[in-house]
N, C-alpha and C positions, 0 to 999 in steps of 0.2 A: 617754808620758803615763801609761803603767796603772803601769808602774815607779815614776813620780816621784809619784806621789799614794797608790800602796800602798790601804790597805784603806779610803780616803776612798770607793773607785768603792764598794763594798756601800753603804753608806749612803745615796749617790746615786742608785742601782738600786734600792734599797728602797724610798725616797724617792717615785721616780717611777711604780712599782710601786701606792701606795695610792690615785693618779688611775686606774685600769686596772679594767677588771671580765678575769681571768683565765679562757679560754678551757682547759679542760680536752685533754690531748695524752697518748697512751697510746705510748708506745716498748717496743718488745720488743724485749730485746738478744738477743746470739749466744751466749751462755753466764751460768757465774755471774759476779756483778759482780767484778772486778779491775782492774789498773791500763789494762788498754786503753783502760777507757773514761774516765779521767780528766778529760779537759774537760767531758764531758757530768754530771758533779757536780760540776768547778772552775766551770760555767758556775750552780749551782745554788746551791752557796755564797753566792757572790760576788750573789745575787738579778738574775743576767741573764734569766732565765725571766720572775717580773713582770714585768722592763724591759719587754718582749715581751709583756707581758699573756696570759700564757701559766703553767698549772697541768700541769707535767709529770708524769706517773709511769713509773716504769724499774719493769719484770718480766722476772726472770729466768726462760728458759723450764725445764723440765722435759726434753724434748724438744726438743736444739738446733738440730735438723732444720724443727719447727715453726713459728716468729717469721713467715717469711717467706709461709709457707701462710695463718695465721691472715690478715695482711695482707692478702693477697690473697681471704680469702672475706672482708674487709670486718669481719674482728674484730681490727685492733689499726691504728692509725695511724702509724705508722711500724716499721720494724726496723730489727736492723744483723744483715750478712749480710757475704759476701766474691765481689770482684770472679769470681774461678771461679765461682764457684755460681751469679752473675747471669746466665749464660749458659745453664746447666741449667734452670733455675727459668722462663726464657721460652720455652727450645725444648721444655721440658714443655705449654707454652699456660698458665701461671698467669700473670694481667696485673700484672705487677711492676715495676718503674721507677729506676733510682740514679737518685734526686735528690740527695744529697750524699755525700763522703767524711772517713770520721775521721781512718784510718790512709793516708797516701798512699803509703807506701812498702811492699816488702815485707818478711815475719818469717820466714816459711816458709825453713827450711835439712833438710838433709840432713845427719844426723851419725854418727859411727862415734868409738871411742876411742883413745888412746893405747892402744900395747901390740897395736891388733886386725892388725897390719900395715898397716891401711891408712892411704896415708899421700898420696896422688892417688887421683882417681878411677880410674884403670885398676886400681889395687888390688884395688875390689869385685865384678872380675870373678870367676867362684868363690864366691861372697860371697852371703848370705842380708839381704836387707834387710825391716825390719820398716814396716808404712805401717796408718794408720786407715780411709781413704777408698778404695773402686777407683774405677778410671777418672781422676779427674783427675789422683792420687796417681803413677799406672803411668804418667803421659804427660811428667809432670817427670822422671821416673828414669829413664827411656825416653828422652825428649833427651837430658839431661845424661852419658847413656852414649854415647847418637850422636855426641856435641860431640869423642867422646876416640876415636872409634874402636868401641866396642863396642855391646850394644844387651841387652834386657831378658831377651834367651835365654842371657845369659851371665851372669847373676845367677838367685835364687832370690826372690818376693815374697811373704812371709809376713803374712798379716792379724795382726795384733795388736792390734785394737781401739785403743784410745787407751794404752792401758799403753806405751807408747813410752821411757820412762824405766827402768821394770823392766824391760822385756823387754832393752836393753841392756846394762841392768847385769847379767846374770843370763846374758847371753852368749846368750840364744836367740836371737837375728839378729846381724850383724854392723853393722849401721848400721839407722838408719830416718830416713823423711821422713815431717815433716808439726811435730820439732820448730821453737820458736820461739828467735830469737835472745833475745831478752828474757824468756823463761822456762827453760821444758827446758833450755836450753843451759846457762842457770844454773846449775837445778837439780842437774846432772850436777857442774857444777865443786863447788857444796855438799856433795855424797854424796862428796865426794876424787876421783873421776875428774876426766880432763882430757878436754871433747871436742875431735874433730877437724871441723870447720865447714866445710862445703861451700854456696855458696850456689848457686841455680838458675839465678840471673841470669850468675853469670858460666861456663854451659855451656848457653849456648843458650835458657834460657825467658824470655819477653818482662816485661820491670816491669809489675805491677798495684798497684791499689792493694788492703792489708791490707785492710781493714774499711769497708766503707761501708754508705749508708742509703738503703734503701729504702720506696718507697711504693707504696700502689695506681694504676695505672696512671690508673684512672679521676677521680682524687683528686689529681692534681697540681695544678693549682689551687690546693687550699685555701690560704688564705692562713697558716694554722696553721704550714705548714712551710719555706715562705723566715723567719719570724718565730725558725723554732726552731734553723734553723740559725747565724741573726745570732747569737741567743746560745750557737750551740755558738763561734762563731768569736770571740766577747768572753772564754769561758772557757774558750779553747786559747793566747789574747795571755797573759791573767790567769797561767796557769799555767807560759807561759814563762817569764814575769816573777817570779814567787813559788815556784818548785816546793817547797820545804823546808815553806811556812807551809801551802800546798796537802798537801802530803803529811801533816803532822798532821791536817789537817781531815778527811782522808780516812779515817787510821788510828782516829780515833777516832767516826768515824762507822762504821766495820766493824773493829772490835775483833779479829772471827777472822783479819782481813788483817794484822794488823801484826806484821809477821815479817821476817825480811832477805830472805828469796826475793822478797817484793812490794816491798817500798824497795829494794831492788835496779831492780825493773823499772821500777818509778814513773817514778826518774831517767832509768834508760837509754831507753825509750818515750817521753819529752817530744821529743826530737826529729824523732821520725817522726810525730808529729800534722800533719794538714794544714792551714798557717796559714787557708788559704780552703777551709771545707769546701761552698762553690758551685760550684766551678773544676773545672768537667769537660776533661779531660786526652783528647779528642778518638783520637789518634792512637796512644792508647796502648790504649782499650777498644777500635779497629777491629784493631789489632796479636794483640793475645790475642786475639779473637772467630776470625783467621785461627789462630790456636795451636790455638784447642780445635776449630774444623773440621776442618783438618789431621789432627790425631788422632780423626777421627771421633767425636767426644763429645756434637756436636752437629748433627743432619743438616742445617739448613741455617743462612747470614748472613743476618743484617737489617739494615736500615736505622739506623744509629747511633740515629735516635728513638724506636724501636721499645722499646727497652732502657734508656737514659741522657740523662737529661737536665740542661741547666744552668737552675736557676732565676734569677730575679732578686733581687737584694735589695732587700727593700723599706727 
């Protein structure tokens, strides 16, 4: 239907929008804005927010660490955070909640270069791997060495803050995790390198989802947020349906994005948005919550509600 009628729905949405008194919604995302978050401004274009009666604002934090704290002392109405972190972020005791998902799949890989020898993972054994995060970072690399035979004392883990692209290219590590297939990985093939792509899932780490949203635990209720997620989910259809016409909207709404590195990602990232960002995946958040136990990350499990929940759509 969003296919066959093309940009009739804006009108329609807008339309229905000016019967609405719009309810004010504050989101704080996980970084600066880029193509991850594409439905959540294909949903803004396309005037799905009015439809919803609903006055959004997206703030980029300063502090990536932040979004999900603020939430949680009750200064921002929603974030997007990532499925690992939701498990720190509750066994710290901040009342924090997934009520929906953007990215259903995972980005997170593990890369090293053509030319570094390594060409399997039993390669990096000997091998310096560069990572942003500890702890969760060390427990991906740490399976996925298990999975082949070896383990994290037969490798070397170099912090490297985020620099994860230089530092490869520049040969100070041999590989690092925490790149994205849909960026870094990119990036690497733009500077003339060729990387070498290892994912987690296929050496033992359990499927999460990329990115999702969370809320105050206390605050699930609000009616504000099954409203915001209907129209993230109008403007994840939208942008299956349109990515080319979506992708201008977007480039010229953030002029510093319009480059081949992010139209690169735009396209490659529409298929890993989550058609139903309601759809709690049950057996997948109890599967990781035993992952980061496992590796002691987290001292103890909870109750699947404690953490995740599926809302209803109104």
């Amino acid at each position: 239907m969003l296919r066959k009628f093309g940009f009739a729905v804006i009108f329609l949405l807008c339309a229905t929008s000016m019967a609405q008194a719009n309810d004010k919604l504050t989101v704080l995302l996980d970084w600066f804005v880029n193509p991850d978050h594409a439905p959540l401004f294909v949903a803004q274009y396309i005037g799905a927010y009015q439809k919803e009666g609903l006055d959004v604002r997206f703030i980029a934090p300063a502090d990536p660490s932040m979004p999900p704290r603020e939430v949680a002392a009750g200064k921002g109405d929603l974030a997007l955070s990532y499925q690992p972190q939701l498990y720190l972020l509750v066994d710290a005791g901040l009342p924090v909640v997934r009520v929906g998902t953007l990215i259903d799949k995972p980005l997170n890989t593990l890369t090293a270069l053509a030319g570094s020898g390594i060409k399997t993972m039993k390669d990096f054994k000997g091998k310096r791997i560069g990572y942003s995060v500890s702890g969760v970072e060390d427990a991906l690399v740490g399976t996925m060495l298990q999975h082949v035979g070896l383990s994290l004392s037969d490798v070397t883990m170099v912090n490297v803050n985020f620099a994860l692209v230089t530092s490869l290219l520049a040969h100070q590590v041999d590989g690092v995790i925490g790149t994205y297939r849909n960026f870094e990985d990119n990036e690497l093939t733009e500077k003339g390198a060729t990387p070498i792509i290892f994912s987690p899932q296929d050496y033992g780490v359990p499927m999460d989802d990329e990115l999702i949203i969370l809320a105050n635990k206390n605050r699930v209720s609000d009616p504000r947020i099954a409203r915001f997620l209907a129209a993230v989910q109008l403007g994840t259809a939208y942008l299956v349906a349109h990515p080319d016409a979506m992708w201008a909207s977007f480039a010229k709404d953030h002029p510093d994005l319009d480059n081949t590195l992010n139209k690169t990602a735009w396209f490659q990232t529409v298929s890993y948005f989550a058609q139903d960002p309601f759809r709690l995946d049950d057996a997948r958040y109890r599967t990781y919550e035993t992952f980061m136990f496992s590796n002691h990350l987290i001292a103890k499990q909870l109750p699947l509600s404690d953490y995740a929940v599926q809302l209803k759509q109104p």
